[in-house]
C-alpha positions in Angstrom: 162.1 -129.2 -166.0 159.0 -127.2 -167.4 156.6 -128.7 -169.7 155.8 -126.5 -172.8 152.0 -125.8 -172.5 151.3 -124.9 -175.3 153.0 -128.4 -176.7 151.5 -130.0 -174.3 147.6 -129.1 -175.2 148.7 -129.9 -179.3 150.2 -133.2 -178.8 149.0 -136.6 -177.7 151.4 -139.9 -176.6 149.9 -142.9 -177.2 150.3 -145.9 -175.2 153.2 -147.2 -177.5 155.0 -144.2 -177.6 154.1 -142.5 -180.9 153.1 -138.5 -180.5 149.9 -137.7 -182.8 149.4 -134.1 -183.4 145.4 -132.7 -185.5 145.8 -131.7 -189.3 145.3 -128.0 -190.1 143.2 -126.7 -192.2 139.7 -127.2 -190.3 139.1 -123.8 -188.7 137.5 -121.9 -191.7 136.7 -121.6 -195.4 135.3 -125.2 -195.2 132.9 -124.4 -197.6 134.9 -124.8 -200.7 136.4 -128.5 -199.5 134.4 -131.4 -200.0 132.8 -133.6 -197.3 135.5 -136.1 -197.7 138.7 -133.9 -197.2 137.2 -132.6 -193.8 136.2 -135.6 -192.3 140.0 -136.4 -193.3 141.2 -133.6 -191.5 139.2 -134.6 -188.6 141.6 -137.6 -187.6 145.0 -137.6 -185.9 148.1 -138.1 -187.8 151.6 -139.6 -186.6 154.2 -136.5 -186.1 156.7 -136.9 -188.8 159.8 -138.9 -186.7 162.4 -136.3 -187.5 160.6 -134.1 -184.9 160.2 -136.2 -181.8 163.4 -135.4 -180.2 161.9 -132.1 -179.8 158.9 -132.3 -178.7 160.3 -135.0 -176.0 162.2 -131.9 -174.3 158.6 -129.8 -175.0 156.5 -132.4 -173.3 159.1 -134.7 -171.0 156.9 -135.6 -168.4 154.1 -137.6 -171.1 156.3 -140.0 -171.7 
């Protein structure tokens, strides 16, 4: 079984299983959003459960 690359350089698995994935919206026009909502999108979020069957087949071998 292949792993997805590009899945596999987007997602992380933690030690406990959960898959934590970067926000979007930190690439340009950060001049307009306060200091606050980018240092926000700076940290890793949780991938939304509904989606983790999914990315298991994208990424099988991180788990």
């Amino acid at each position: 079984m292949k792993t997805n690359r590009s899945a596999a350089k987007r997602f992380k698995v933690t030690a406990t299983g959960k898959i934590l994935h970067k926000k979007s919206g930190k690439s340009h026009l950060l001049r307009k959003k306060s200091r606050k909502r980018k240092r926000h999108l700076k940290q890793e979020k949780e991938l939304f459960s509904g989606y983790y069957s999914h990315i298991k087949k994208c990424i099988p071998y991180k788990f």
